[in-house]
C-alpha positions as YAML, in Angstrom:
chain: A
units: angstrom
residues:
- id: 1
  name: UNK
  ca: [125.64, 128.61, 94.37]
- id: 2
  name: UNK
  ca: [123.27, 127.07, 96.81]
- id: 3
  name: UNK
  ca: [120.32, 125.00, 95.40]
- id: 4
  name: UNK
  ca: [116.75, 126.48, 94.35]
- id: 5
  name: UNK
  ca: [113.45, 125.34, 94.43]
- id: 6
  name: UNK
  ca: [112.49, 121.70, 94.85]
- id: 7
  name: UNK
  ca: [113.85, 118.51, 94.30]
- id: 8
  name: UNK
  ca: [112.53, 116.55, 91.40]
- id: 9
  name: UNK
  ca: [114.16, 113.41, 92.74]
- id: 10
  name: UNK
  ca: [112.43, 111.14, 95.35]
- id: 11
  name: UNK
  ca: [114.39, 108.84, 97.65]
- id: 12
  name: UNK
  ca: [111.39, 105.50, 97.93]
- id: 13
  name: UNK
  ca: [111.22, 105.56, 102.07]
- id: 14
  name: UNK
  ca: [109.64, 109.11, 101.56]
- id: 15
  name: UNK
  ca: [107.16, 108.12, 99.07]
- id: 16
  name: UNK
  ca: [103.85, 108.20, 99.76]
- id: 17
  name: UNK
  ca: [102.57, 105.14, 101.91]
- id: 18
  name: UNK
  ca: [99.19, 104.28, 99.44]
- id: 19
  name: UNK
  ca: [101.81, 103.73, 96.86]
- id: 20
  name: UNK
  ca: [102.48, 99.80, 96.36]
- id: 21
  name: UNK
  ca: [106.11, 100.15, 96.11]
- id: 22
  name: UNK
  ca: [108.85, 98.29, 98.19]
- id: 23
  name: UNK
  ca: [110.50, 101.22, 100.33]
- id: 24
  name: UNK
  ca: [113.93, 99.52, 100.80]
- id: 25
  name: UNK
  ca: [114.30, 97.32, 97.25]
- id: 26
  name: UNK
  ca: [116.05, 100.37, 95.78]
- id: 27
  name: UNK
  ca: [116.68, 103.75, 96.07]
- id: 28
  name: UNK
  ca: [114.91, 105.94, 93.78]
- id: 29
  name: UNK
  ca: [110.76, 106.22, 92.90]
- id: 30
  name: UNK
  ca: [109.45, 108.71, 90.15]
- id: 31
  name: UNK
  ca: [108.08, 111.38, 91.71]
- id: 32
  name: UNK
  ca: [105.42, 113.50, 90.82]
- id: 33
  name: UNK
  ca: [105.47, 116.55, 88.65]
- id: 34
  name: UNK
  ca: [102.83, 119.86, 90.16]
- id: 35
  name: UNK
  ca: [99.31, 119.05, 88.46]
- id: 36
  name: UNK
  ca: [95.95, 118.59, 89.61]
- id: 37
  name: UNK
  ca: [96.30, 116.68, 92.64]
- id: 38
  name: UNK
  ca: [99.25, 117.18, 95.38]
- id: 39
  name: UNK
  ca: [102.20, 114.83, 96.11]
- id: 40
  name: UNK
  ca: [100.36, 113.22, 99.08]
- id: 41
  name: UNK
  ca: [97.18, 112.94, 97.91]
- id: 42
  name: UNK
  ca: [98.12, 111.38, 94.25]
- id: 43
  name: UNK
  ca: [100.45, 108.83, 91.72]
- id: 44
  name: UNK
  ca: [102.25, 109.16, 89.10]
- id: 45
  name: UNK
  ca: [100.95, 107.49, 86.07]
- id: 46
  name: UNK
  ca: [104.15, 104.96, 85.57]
- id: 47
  name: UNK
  ca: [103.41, 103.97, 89.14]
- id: 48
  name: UNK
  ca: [99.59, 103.22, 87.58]
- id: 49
  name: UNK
  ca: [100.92, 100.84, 84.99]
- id: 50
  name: UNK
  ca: [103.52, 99.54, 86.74]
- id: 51
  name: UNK
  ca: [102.53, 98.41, 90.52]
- id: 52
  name: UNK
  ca: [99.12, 98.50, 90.07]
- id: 53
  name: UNK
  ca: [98.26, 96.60, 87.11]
- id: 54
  name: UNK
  ca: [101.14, 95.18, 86.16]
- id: 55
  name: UNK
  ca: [101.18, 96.21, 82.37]
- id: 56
  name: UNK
  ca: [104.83, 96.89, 82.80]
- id: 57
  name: UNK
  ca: [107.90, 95.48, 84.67]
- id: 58
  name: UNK
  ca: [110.13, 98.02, 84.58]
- id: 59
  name: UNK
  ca: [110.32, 102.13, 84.77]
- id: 60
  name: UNK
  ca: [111.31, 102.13, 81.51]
- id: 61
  name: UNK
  ca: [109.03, 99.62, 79.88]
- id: 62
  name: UNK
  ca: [106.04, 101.86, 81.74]
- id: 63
  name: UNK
  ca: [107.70, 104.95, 79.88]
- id: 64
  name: UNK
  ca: [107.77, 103.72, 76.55]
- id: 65
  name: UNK
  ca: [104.18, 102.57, 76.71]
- id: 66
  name: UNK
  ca: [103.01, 106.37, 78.13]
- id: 67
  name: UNK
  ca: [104.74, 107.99, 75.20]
- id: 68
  name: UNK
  ca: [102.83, 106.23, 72.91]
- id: 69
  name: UNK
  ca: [99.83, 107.61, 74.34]
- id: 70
  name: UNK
  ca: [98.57, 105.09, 75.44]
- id: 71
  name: UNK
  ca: [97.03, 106.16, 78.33]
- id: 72
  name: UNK
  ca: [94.12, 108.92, 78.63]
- id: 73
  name: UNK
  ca: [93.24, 110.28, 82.08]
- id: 74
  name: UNK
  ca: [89.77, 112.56, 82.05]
- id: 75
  name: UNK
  ca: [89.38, 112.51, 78.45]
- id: 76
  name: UNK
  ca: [92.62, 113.35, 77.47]
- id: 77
  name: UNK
  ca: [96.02, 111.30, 76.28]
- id: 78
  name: UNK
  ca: [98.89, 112.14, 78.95]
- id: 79
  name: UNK
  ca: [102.50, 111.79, 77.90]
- id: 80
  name: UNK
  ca: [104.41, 112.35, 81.39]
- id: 81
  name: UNK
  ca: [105.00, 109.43, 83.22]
- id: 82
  name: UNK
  ca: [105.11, 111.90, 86.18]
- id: 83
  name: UNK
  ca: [101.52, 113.19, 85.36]
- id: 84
  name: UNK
  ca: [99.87, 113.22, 89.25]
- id: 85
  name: UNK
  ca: [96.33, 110.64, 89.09]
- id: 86
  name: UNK
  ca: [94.12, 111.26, 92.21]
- id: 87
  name: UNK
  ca: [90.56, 110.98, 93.75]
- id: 88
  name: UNK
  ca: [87.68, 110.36, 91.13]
- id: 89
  name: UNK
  ca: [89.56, 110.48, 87.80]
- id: 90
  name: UNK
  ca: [88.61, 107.97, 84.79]
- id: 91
  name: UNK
  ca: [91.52, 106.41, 83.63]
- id: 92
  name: UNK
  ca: [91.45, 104.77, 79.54]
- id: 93
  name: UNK
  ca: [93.55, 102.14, 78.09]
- id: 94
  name: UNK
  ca: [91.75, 101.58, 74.84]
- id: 95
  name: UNK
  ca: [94.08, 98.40, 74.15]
- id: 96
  name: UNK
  ca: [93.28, 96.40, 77.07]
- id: 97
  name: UNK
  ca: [89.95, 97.56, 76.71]
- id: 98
  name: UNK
  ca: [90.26, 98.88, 80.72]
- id: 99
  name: UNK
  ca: [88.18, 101.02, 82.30]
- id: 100
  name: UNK
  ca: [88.79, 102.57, 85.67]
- id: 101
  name: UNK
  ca: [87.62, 105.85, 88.30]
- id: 102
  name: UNK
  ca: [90.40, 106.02, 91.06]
- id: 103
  name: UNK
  ca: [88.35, 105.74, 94.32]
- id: 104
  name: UNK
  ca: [89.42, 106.35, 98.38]
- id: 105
  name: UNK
  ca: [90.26, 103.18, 100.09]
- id: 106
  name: UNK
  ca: [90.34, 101.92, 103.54]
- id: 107
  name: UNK
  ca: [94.09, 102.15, 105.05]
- id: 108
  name: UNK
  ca: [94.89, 105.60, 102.81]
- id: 109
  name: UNK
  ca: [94.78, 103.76, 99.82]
- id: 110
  name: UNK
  ca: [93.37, 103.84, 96.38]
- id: 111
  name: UNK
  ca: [91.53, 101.70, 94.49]
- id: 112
  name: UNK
  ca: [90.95, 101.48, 91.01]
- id: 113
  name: UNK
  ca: [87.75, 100.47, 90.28]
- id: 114
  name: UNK
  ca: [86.35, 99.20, 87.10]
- id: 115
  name: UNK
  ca: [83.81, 100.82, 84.94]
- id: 116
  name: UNK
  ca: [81.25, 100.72, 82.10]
- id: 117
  name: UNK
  ca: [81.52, 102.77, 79.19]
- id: 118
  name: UNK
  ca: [78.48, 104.74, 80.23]
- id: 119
  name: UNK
  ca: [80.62, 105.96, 83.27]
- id: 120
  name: UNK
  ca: [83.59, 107.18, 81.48]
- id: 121
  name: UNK
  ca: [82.81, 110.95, 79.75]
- id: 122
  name: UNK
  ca: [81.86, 112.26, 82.94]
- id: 123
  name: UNK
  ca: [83.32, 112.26, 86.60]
- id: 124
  name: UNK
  ca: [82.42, 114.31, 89.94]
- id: 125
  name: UNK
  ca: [84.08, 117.29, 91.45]
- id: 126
  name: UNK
  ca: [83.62, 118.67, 94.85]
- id: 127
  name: UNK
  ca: [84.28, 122.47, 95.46]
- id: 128
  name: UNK
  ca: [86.84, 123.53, 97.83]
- id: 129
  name: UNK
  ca: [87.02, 127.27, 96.74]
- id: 130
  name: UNK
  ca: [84.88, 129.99, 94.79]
- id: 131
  name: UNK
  ca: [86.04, 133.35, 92.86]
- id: 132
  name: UNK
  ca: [84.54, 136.28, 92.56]
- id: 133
  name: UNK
  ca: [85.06, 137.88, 88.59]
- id: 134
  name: UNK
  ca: [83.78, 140.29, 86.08]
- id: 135
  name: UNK
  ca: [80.38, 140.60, 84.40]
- id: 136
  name: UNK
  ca: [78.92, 138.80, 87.21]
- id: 137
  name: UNK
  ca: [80.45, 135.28, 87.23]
- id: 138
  name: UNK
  ca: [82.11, 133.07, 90.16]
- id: 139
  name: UNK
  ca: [85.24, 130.73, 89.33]
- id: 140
  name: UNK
  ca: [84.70, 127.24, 91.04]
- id: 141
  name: UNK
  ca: [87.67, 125.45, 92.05]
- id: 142
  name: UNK
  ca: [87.37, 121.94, 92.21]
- id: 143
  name: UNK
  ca: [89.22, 119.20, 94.31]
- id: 144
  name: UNK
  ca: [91.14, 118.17, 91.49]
- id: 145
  name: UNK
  ca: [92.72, 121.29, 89.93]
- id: 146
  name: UNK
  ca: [89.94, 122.32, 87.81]
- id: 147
  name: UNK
  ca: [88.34, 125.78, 87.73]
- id: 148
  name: UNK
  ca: [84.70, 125.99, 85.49]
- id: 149
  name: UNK
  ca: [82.89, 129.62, 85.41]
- id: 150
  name: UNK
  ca: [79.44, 130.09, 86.08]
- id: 151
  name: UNK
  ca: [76.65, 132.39, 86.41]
- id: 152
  name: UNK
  ca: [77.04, 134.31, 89.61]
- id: 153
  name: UNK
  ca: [73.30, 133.10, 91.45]
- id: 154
  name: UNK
  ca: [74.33, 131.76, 94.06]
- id: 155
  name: UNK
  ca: [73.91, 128.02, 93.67]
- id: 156
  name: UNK
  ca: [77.04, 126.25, 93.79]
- id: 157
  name: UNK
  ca: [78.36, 126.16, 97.51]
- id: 158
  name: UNK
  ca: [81.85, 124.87, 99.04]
- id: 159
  name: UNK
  ca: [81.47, 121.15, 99.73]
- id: 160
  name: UNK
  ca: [78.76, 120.71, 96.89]
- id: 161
  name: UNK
  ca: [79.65, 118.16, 94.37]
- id: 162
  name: UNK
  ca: [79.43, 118.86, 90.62]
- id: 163
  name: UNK
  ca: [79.00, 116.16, 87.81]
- id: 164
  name: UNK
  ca: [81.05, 117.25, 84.41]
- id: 165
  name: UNK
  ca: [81.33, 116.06, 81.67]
- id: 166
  name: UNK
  ca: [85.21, 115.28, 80.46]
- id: 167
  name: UNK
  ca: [87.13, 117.08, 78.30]
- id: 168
  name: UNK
  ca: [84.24, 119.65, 78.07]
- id: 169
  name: UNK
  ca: [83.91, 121.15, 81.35]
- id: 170
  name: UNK
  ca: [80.48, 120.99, 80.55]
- id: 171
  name: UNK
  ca: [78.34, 120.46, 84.16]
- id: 172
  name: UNK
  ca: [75.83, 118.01, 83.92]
- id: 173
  name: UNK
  ca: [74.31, 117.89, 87.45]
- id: 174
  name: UNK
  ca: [74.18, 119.63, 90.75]
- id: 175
  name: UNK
  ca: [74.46, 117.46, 94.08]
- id: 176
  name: UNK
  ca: [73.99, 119.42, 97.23]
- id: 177
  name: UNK
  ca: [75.79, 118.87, 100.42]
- id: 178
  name: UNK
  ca: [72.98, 118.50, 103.20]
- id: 179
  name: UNK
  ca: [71.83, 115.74, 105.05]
- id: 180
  name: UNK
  ca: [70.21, 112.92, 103.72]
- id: 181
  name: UNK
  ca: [72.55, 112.60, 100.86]
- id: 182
  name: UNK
  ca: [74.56, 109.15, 99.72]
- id: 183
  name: UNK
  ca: [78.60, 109.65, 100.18]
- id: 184
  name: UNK
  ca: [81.79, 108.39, 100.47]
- id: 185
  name: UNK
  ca: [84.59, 109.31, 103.17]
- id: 186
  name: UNK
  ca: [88.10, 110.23, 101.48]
- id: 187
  name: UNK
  ca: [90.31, 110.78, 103.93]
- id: 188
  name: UNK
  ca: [90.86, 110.10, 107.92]
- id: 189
  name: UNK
  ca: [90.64, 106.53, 109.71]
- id: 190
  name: UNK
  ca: [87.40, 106.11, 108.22]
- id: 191
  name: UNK
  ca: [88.76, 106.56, 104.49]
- id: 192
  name: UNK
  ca: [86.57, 104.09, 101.74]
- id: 193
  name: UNK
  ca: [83.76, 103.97, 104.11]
- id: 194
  name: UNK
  ca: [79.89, 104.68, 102.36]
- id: 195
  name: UNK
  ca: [76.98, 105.84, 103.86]
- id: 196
  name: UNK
  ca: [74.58, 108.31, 104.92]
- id: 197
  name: UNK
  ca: [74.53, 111.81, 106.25]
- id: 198
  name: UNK
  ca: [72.76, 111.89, 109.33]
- id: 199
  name: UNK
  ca: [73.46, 114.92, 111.20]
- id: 200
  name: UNK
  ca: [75.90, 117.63, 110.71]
- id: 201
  name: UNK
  ca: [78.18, 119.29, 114.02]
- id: 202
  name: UNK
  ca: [77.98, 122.88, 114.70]
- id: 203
  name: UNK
  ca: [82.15, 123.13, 115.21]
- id: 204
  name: UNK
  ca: [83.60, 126.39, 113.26]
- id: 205
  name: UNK
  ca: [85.17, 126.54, 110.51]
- id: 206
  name: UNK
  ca: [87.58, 123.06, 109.25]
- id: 207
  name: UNK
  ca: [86.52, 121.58, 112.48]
- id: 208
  name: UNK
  ca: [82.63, 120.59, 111.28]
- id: 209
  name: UNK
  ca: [82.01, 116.97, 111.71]
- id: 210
  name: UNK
  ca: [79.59, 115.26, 110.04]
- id: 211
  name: UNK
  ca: [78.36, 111.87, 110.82]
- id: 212
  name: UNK
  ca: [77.46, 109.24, 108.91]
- id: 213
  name: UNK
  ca: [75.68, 106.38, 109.01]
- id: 214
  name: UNK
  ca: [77.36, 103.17, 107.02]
- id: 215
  name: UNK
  ca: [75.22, 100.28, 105.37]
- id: 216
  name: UNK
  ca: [76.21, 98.05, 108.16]
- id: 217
  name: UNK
  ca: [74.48, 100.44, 110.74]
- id: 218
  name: UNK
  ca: [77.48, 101.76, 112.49]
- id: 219
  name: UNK
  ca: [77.61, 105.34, 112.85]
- id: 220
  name: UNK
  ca: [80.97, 107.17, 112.21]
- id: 221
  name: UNK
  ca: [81.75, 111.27, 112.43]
- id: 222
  name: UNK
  ca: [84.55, 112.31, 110.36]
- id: 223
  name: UNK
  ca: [85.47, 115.44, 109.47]
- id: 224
  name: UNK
  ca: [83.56, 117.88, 106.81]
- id: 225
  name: UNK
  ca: [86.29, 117.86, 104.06]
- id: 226
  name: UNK
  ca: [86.45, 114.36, 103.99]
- id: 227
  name: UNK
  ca: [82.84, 113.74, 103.59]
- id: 228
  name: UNK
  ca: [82.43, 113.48, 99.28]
- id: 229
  name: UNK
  ca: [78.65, 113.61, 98.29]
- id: 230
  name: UNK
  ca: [77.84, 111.14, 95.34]
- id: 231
  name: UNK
  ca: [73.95, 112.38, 94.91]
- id: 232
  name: UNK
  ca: [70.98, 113.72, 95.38]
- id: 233
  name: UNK
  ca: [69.02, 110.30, 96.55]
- id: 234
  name: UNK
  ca: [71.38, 107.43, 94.88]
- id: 235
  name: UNK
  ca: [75.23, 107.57, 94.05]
- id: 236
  name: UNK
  ca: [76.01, 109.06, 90.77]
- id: 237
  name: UNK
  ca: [78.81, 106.35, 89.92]
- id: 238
  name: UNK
  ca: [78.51, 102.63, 90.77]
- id: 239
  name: UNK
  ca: [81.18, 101.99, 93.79]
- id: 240
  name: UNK
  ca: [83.29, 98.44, 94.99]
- id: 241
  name: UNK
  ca: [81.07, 95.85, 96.23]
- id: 242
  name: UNK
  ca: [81.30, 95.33, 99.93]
...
């Protein structure tokens, strides 16, 4: 009987290039379970403690600490050492005392950057999608998996930003995505660069360009879904010193 549906192994030269892996030491890297964030766009968590920060030597040793949950991601302990981290989530390790919001990176890498404890219950979410449903309310999908209802007026758009607070779901602010506004670029050649909107293109559809203009006082254009708003006149979350 022929095989069915996919393969939950992972040979390392197909891993994703962000991860910080050697692609011909061995054979085999962990490979992501379906969550929040796709294959190509995320890590697993035993890739977090082990290549990253170094809290582990070994698959297994990473394991064993992640089944002691040990690790909380958004608010909440995660036991699968598969579990997919991506853009913007707050990562806890109460024993180390470590603090960190996974942020875009020139290259197509991540970084984890540090944080205070003021930054941790709460993290931003664009929208990618809405829902129309019953007794007049609209489903917002988020970039990272997450779907929070809300009063049908209106005022959330595609490409806004949201600010919740985590586990709750509970939306603290509104950003807007105009011109004007503070951001950060996640994806395309221009990936981990800041700035701010100066002008948006009048291409249809996923073509709009945006384009931005960078602290240094280069101007870039990038592509609409990889423009991330961080606020309204300042960012919302502090970001890696230049």
């Amino acid at each position: 009987m022929g095989k069915k549906g996919p393969s939950r192994h992972l040979k390392r030269h197909k891993s994703p290039h962000f991860w910080p892996i050697h692609k011909k030491e061995k054979t085999w890297a962990i490979k992501t379970k379906p969550g929040p964030h796709t294959f190509e766009t995320s890590i697993p968590i035993n890739v977090l403690l082990r290549d990253y920060l170094k809290h582990a030597s070994t698959n297994r040793e990473a394991k064993m600490i992640i089944k002691q949950g040990k690790i909380i991601v958004d608010g909440k302990i995660r036991l699968d050492e598969r579990f997919p981290l991506g853009l913007m989530d707050v990562i806890s390790i109460p024993e180390s005392r470590e603090l960190f919001r996974i942020l875009p990176e020139k290259g197509g890498r991540y970084k984890l950057h540090s944080i205070k404890n003021d930054e941790y219950n709460y993290k931003l979410c664009r929208i990618i999608g809405k829902h129309t449903l019953k007794n007049n309310k609209i489903q917002l999908r988020l970039h990272d998996g997450k779907t929070i209802q809300v009063e049908a007026d209106n005022q959330y758009k595609v490409n806004d930003v949201i600010k919740i607070k985590v586990p709750e779901l509970e939306i603290l602010s509104h950003v807007r995505f105009k011109e004007m506004i503070p951001i950060i670029v996640t994806g395309g050649r221009s990936q981990g660069e800041t700035g701010t909107i100066i002008g948006l293109g009048d291409e249809p559809g996923w073509k709009k360009t945006a384009t931005i203009r960078t602290p240094r006082g280069d101007d870039i254009i990038t592509l609409v879904k990889y423009v991330f708003p961080l606020g309204e006149s300042e960012s919302l979350i502090s970001l890696p010193e230049s």
